[in-house]
N, C-alpha and C positions, 0 to 999 in steps of 0.2 A: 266791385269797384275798389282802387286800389286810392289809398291816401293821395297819392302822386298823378293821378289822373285829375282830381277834384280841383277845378278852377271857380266852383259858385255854390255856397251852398243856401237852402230855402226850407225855411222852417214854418210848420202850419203848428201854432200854438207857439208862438214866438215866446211869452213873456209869462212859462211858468219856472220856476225855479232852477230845473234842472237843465230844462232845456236852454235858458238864456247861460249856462255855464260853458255848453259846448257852443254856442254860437260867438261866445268871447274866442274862445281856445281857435276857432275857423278867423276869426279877425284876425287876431294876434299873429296867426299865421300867413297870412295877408289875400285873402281872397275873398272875393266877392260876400256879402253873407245878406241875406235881405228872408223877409217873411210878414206874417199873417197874425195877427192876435185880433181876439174878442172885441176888448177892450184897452186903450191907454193905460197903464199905469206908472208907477218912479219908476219900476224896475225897466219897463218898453223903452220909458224915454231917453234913460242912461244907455243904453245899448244904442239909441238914434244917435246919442250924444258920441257915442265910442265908433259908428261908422256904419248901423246894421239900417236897410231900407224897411220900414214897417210900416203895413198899412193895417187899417180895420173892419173892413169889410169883405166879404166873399166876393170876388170882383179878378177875373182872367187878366183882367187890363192893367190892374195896378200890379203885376208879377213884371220884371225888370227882364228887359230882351236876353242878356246873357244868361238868367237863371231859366230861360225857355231851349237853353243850348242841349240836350238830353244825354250826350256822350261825355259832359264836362259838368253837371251837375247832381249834385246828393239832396235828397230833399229828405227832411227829418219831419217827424211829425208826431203829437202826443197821443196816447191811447184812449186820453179824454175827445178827442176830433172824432166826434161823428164821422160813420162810413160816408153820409149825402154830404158830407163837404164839396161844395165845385172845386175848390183848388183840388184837393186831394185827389179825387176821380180823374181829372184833367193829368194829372202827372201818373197818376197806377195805369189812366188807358192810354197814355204815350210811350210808355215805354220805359217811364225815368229809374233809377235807382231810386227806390222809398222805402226809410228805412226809417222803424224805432229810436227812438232814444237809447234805448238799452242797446239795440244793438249796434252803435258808434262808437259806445261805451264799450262793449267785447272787444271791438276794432281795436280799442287802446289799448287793453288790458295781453291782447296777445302783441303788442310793438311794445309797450312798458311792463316793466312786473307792477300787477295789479294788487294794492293793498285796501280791497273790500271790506266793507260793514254793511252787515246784514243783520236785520231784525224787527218783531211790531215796532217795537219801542226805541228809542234809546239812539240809534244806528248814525244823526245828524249831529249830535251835542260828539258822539266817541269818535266819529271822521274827523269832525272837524278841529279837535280835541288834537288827535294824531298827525295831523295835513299842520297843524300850528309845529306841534315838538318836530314834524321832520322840518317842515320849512327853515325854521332857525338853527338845526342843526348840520352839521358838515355833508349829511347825508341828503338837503332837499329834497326838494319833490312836488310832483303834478299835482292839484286835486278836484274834483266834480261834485262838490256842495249839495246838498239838500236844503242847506239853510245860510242865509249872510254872515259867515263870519264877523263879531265884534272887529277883533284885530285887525282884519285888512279889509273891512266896509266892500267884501265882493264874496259869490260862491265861487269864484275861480281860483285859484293861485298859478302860476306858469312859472315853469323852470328849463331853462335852456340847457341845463348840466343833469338834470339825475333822470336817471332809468324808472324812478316809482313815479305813482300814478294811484293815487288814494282816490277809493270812490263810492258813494254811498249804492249799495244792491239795492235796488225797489223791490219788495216780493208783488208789489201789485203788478195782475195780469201777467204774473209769471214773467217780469221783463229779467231776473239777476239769473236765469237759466242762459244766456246770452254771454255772461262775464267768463272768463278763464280767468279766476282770481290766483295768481302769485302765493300769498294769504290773505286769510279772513278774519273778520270775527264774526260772532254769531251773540244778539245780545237778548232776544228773545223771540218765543214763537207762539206767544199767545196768540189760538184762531184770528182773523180777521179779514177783510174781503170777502166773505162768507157771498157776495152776489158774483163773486170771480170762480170760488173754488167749491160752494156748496156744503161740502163738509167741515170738518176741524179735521179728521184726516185725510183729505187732500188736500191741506194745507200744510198738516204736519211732511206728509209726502212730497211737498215741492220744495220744502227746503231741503229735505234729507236728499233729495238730489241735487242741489245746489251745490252740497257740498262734495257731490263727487265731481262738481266741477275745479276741483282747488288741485292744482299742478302737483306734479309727483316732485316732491323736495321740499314743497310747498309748508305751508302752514295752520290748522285751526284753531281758533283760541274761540271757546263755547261757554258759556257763562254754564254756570254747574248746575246741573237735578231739572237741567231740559227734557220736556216729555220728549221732543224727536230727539233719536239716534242719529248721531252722523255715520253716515259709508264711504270711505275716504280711498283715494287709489293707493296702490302702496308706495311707499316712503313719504307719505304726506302726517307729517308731527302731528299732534292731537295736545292740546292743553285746556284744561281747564281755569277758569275763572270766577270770583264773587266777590263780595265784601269782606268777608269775615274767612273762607276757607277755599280750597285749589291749589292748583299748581302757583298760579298769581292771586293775592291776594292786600286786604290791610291788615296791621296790626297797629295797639298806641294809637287810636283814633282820640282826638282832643276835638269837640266843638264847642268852643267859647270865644265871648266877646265878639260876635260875629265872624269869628277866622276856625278854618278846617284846617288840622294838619295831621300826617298818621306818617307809619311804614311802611314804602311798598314792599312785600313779599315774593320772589322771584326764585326759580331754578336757576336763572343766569347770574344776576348780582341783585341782591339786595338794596333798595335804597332810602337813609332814612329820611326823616325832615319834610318831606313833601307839604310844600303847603298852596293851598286852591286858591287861585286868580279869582276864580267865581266860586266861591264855598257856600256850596249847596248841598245837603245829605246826601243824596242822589247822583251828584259828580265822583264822590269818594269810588263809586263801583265804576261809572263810568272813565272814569279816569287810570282803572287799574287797566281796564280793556283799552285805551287809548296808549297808555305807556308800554303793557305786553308787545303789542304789537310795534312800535319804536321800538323797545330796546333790542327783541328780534330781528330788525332787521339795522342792529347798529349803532343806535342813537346811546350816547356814553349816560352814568348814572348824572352830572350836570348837567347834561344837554336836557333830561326828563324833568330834570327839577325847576330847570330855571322856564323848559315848558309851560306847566303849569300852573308856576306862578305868576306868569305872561298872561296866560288863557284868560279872555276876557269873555268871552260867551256866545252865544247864536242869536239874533233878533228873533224873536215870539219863542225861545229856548229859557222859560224861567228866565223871563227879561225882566229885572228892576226899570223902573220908570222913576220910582219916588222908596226913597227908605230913610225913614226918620222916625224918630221916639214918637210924633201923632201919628203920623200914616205909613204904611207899606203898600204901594201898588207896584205892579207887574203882569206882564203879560205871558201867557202859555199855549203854544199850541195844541197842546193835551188833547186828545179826541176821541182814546180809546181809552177803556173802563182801569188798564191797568197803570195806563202813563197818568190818568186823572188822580189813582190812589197812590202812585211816587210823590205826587206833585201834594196832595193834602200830609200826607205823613211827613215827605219836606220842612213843612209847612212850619206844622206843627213841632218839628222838633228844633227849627228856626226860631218860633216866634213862641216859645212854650206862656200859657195863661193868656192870650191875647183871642179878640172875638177873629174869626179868618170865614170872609165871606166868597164865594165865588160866584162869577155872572159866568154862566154857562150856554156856546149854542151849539148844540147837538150836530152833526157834519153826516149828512147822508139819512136818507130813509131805512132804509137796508138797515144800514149799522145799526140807527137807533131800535128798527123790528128786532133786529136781530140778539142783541145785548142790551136791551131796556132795564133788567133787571140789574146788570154787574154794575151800569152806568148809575144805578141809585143807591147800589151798593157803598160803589168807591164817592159819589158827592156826597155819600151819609159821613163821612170823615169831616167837613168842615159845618161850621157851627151854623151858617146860613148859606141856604143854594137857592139864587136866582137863574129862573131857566127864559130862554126866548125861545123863537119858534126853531124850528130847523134850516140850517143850510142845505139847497137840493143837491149843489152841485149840479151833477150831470146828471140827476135823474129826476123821474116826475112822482107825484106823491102816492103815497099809499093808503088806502082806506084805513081807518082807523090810526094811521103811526103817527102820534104827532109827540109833543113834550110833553103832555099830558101824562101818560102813559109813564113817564120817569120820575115826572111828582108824583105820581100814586105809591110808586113802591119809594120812596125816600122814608127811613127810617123816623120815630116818632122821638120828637127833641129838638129833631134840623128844623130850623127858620125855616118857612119857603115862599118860592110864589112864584108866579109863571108872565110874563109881563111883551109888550112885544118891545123885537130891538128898538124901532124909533123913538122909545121913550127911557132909554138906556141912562141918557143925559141928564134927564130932570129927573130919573130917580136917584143918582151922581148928586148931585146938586140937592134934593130934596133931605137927603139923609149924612150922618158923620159915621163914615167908616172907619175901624182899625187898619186892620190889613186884608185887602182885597186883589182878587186876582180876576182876570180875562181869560176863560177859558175855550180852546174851540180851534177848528183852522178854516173855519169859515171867514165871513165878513166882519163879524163882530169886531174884529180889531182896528177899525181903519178909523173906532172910535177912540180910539185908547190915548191919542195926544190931547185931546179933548176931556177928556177923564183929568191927566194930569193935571192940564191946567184949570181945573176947577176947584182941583181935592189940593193944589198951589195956594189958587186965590183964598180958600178958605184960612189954609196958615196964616197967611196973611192979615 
């Protein structure tokens, strides 16, 4: 199906993140857009609010007559939807076009040059990071969110004038094999989906093909001393990237007074003075791979600068809530053992001498079977770890895999205790934190305004 044909489009998983970005981007362009989610949330209702039909039940009847038109409709749907979905079945055995997310996403990336971010970690904060420096700069540009943007309170951005098209790769279920990225970046490939790919190297092996999806003229910027190898077609550049050493790098790193500023390091120009809108240890690298990528394709060294200095953050991206001489809280989406030990090291080189506690809830059975150990590894960095039970998500439990299992191996010093979430509040409330973090991309966080204003009232 061709762009141009599409008069309605129908999303089963209406109100996950990524997918309510293309579902703006099908408004915006003014057609039909209606769908299906679990449950209500802000994000569902903003999309009601913006124009999209959403209901919440499996139900034939609540699907809108023109989204049942099958020669004029695209029906998008998440990889999290169960095969037994009735909508879903209902449209695969009529005939409809049903298509991935990821692959709407390729659709644009061969109409726009696609500037991709791929990686475990990092890949939300460094899109979004880039999608800000092009926005404000003479170069704009498209972009497809994994996370809310601070700055413009949406994962979408839309531009009527530029050819780019910034987009976060998913490696889950193999959906960024779909993308024809323009260029990339690559910001890590620590295993993970191990219930998708089984191995660590058929995980290493889907990105290293990934990247033979990047256009010949194209571009990769690979954060440096990655176990995968890229295999790139020819004439497609190669750069590398870090902190401290590559092609792009810092140098003159100052963190004090709560302000980051350094050098960025560059084969094209140079630029000095840079200082972080959000100064966080962790942005310093992220932000080299956000501006690489700008200035490659154009953005002048003021345009990167006054970026950055703009760059206001990701909601659950190392989100401040509260930050003051008694309390630090913030929220993290951190889920995996390595984004956990960014976020404590952060932390700690933020907050040096201060007690730094995390409430932790573990995301997936799998994962936690699977990296139980790194996971107690990386929360062995902060001085006390509070664990709750598991988010299932989309799967059902595993004998023996629970949180238990990640306070046993927590190193012998760390506070602990293992508590369940409904009691999150009155432990909130029971105790005086320093600086405390919400870790997890589970449910856990939909307590975190409530945290606020407890760990408020106590200043008080």
């Amino acid at each position: 199906m061709e762009l141009k044909d599409i008069k309605s489009v129908y999303f089963i998983g209406a109100g996950g993140i990524g997918m309510s970005a293309i579902a703006r981007y099908f408004i915006h362009k003014g057609m039909v857009v209606a769908g299906y989610d679990k449950t209500p949330t802000d994000l569902t209702r903003q999309l009601e609010k913006e124009g999209m039909l959403i209901h919440y039940e499996e139900n034939l009847e609540e699907i809108p007559h023109v989204c049942k038109k099958q020669k004029s409709t695209l029906v998008v749907y998440t990889p999290a939807i169960p095969a037994t979905h009735i909508e879903l079945k209902y449209f695969q055995e009529n005939g409809f076009e049903v298509q991935k997310r990821a692959q709407v996403l390729g659709i644009l990336t061969r109409t726009h040059k696609g500037l991709c971010f791929a990686g475990t970690h990092g890949k939300t904060t460094t899109s979004t990071m880039c999608a800000h420096i092009m926005h404000q700069s003479q170069k704009d540009c498209n972009a497809f969110l994994g996370g809310i943007s601070k700055n413009y309170g949406t994962n979408y951005i839309l531009s009527d004038k530029s050819d780019y098209v910034v987009i976060e790769a998913d490696e889950f279920d193999r959906s960024f094999h779909w993308l024809r990225p323009w260029m990339s970046v690559i910001t890590a490939t620590d295993p993970d989906h191990l219930d998708i790919y089984g191995t660590k190297e058929a995980y290493l092996e889907s990105f290293r093909h990934y990247t033979e999806l990047i256009q010949p003229n194209g571009a990769l910027i690979i954060h440096k001393n990655l176990e995968m190898k890229p295999h790139v077609q020819d004439g497609v550049k190669v750069y590398e990237y870090s902190r401290n050493e590559g092609d792009f790098h810092a140098e003159n790193i100052k963190i004090e007074n709560g302000e980051i500023t350094f050098d960025f390091i560059s084969p094209i120009e140079n630029v000095t003075g840079i200082e972080l809108g959000q100064p966080i240890p962790i942005n310093i690298e992220n932000s080299i791979a956000a501006m690489a990528m700008a200035q490659l394709n154009g953005c002048t060294a003021e345009e990167l600068k006054y970026g950055m200095k703009t760059y206001s953050g990701v909601d659950r991206r190392f989100d401040f809530k509260i930050k003051n001489d008694k309390h630090v809280f913030l929220s993290d989406y951190g889920h995996h053992p390595k984004e956990i030990l960014q976020s404590a090291k952060s932390l700690k080189e933020l907050y040096k001498g201060r007690k730094i506690t995390a409430i932790f809830q573990p995301h997936l059975y799998t994962r936690t079977r699977d990296f139980y150990k790194d996971f107690a590894d990386a929360l062995s960095n902060f001085d006390e770890v509070i664990l709750t039970e598991i988010y299932p998500a989309r799967e059902e439990p595993i004998p023996g895999v629970t949180s238990q299992i990640i306070y046993d191996e927590l190193k012998e010093g760390v506070e602990k205790s293992i508590i369940k979430k409904d009691d999150v509040l009155d432990i909130v409330k029971s105790r005086d934190f320093d600086v405390l973090v919400v870790l997890g991309a589970g449910n856990l966080d939909n307590y975190v305004p409530q945290i606020a204003k407890i760990l408020e009232s106590k200043e008080k």
